[in-house]
N, C-alpha and C positions, 0 to 999 in steps of 0.2 A: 488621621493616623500619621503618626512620627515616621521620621526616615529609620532613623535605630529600629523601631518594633517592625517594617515592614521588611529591612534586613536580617533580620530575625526571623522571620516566617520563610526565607527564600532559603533558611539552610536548617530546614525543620521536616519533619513525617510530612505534613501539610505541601512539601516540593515536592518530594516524592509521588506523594499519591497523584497530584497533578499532574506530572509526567507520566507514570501508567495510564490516564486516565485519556491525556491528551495523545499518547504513543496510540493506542487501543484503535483507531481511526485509520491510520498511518500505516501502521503493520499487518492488517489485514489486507489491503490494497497492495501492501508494497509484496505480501507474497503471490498475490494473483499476478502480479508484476513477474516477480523470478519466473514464474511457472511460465510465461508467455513466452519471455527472454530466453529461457532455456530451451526452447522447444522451434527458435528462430523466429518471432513474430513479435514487434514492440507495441505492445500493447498501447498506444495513447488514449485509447478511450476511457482508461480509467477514473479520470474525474467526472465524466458524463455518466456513467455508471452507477457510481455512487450517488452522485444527484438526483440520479432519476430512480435508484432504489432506493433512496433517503425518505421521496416524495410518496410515492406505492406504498410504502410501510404503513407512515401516517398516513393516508389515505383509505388505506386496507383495515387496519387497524380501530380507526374510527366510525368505518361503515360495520364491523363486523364483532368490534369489542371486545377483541381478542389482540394480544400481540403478538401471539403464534403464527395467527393466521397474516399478523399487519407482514410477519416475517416471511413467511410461506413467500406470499407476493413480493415484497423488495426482491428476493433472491431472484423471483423466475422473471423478475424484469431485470435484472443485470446479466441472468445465462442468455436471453433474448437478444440484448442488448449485444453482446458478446456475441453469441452465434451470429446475428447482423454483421459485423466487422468479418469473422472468420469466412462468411458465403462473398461477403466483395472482395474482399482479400484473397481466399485461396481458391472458389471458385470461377470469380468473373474478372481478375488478375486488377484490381485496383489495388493502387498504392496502398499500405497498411497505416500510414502518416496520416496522408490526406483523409483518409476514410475514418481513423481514431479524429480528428479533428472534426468531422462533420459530426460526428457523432457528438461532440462537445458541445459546439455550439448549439445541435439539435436538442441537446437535454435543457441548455442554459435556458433558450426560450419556450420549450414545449413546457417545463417544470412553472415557469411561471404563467404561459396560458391556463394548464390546466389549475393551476393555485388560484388565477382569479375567476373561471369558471366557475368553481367549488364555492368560494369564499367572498369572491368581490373585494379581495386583497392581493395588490400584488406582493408583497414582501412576505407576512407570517402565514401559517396556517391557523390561528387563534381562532378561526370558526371551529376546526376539527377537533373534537375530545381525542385526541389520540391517547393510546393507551401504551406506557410506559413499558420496555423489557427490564425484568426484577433484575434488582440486585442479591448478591449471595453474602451471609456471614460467615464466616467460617468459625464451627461450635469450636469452644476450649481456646483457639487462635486469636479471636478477637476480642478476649482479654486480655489479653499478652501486651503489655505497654510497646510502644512503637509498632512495634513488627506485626501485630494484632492491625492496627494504627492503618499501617501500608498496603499491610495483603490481603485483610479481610474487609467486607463492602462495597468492592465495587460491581458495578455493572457485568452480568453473566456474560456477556461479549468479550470483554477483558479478559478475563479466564479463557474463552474459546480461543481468542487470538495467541496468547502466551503458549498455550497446549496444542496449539496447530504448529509451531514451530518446529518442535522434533519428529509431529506426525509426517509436515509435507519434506521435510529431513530423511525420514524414514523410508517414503514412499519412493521419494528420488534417486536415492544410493540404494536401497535395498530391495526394491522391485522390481521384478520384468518392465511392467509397464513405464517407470519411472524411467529405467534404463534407456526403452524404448524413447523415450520424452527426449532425453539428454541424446542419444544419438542422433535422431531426426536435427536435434540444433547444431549441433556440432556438423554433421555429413547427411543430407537427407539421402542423397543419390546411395554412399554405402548401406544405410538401412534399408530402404528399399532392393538393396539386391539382395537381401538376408531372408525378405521378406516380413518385412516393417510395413504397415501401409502406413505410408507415411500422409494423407492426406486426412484420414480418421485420426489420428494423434495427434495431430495440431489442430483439427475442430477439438478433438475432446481438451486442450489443453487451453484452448481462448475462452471455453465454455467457463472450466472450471476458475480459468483467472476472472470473470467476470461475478462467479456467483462470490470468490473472495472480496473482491471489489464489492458487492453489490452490500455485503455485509457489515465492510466498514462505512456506508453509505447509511444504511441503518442503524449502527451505533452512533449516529450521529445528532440521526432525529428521535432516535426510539431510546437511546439508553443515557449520549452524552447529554443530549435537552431530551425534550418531550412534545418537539414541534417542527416542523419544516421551515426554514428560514429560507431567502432567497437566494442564494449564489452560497450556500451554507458550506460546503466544500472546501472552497478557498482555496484551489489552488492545491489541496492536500494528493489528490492523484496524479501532481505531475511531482512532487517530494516523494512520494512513494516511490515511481520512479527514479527519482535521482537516488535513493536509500539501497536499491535493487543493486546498481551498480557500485556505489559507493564500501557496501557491503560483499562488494567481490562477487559477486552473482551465486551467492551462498546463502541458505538461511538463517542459518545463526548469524552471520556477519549484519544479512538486512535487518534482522532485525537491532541486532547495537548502532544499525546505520537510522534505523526509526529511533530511536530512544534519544538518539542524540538532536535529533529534528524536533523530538516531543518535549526535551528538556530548552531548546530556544525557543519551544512557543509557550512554555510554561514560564518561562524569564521574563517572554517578552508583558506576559499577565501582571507578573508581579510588579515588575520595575511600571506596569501603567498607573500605578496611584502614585508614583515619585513625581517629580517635579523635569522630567524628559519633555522633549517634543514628543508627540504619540506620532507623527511618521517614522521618526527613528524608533520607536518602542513597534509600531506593527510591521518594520520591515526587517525586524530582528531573524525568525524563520526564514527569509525568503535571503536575507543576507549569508545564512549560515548554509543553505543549498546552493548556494555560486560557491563560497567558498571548499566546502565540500564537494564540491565537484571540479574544480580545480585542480585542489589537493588528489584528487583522486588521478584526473587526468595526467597530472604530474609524472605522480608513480607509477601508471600505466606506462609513459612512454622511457624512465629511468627501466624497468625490467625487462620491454623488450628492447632499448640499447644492449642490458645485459645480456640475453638470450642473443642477440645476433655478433655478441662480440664471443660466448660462450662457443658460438657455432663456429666462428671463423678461427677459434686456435683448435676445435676439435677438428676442424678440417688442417689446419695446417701440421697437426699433430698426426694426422692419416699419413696424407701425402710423405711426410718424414719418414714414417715408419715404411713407404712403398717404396721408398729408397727414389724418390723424386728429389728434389732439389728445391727447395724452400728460398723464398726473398730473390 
């Protein structure tokens, strides 16, 4: 394939859907991310999560021959998963780091014991028939040149993920219980004198970032392939992460902060049949998350200079008006 035609595919419908396709992983993770972070509690387990509900799915799936059910199961081993972290974490006062970390490492090796249990493979699951999550057309839309093109056929996951966005939006700003979420991170001590329990709202909120997580871990095996690879993740629930913050710790923002993660790994696909070294072409994503968080860090500490210089002329503007003597 020529350079010109593969430059041509990179500014075509054909990017685009790659980038929903590739974002769809990302943005599910990176909301169970906000939800954690909102609620005081950093989630790091998230790539373990997904790993290990990647693996359950297909696993489930191919004993059961259903992808309902391969689903059913990824989920209540990522809430599992989760509720794990939340009981060492909030009950028996272990670090939330160190414990998202063990839990990592615990998925990395336990996914591939049990993979060669099953299969007598370490790397694929190509013993397992796993059985695919459908894709959707959308009638009359996807004939529609391009736009047909973009937004109809992909994996029903895609569509969950994109339509969870103004749900957990929703649920956040416009519910008690959301409210309750966001106060517990902000001040747990003032909600609890409200009569917040605050220790029930942050299990329910590590549970619910886990089943999000555990989701994009099965679009992964069940919708973006149709098999469990090994370390298949990649790294993507700790970009969730950094999407969480990078996106203001706001949904909509995570999510333009996943799209723009999903469009460097959809670049980095393309630009790999060019004539690149492929370390520079696989550390494209991973380059675009330092720098993204950089930038972000940046502007973080330029706003609160502003906010404490804001503070010091509305204090000096007091004192003025109390008929002190300023300088």
């Amino acid at each position: 394939m020529s350079s010109e035609t593969i430059l041509q595919s990179m500014f075509s419908a054909m990017l685009v859907v790659t980038v929903i396709r590739v974002t769809t992983p990302i943005l599910l993770a990176s909301l169970g991310g906000l939800i954690s972070d909102l609620v005081g509690v950093t989630n790091i387990a998230l790539e373990g999560i997904m790993l290990s509900a990647a693996l359950a799915g297909v696993v489930a799936s191919a004993a059961s021959g259903s992808s309902l059910v391969g689903l059913v199961v990824g989920v209540l081993v990522g809430a599992l998963l989760a509720l794990t972290l939340a009981y060492f974490h909030l009950s028996l006062g272990a670090d939330c780091i160190l414990t998202g970390l063990a839990i990592n490492m615990l998925a990395a090796g336990g996914t591939v014991f049990v993979l060669y249990s099953l299969t007598r493979d370490k790397a694929f699951s190509t013993g397992l028939k796993s059985i695919s999550l459908p894709s959707v057309q959308i009638p009359l839309l996807e004939k529609v040149p391009f736009i047909g093109e973009i937004i109809s056929g992909h994996n029903i996951m895609t569509y969950i993920a994109f339509v969870l966005v103004p749900i957990v939006s929703f649920f956040l700003y416009h519910t008690k219980p959301g409210i309750h979420l966001r106060g517990v991170g902000e001040n747990p001590k003032a909600a609890e004198a409200v009569g917040v329990n605050v220790g029930r709202i942050r299990y329910g909120a590590l549970v619910l970032s886990g089943v999000l997580a555990a989701l994009g871990g099965i679009n992964l095996s069940m919708g973006y392939l149709n098999l469990f690879v090994k370390d298949m993740t990649a790294g993507r629930g700790f970009i969730a992460l950094a999407a969480v913050y990078l996106g203001g710790r706001m949904p909509l923002g995570t999510m333009y902060a996943a799209l723009l993660f999903g469009l460097a790994d959809a670049l980095a696909s393309q630009l790999g049949s060019l004539n690149i070294p492929p370390q520079f072409v696989l550390s494209i994503p991973y380059l675009t998350t330092v720098v993204a968080l950089v930038v972000y860090s940046v502007q973080r500490r330029k706003r609160g200079a502003s906010a404490i210089s804001a503070a010091r002329r509305r204090g000096a503007t007091d004192r003025t008006k109390d008929g002190c003597r300023v300088g």
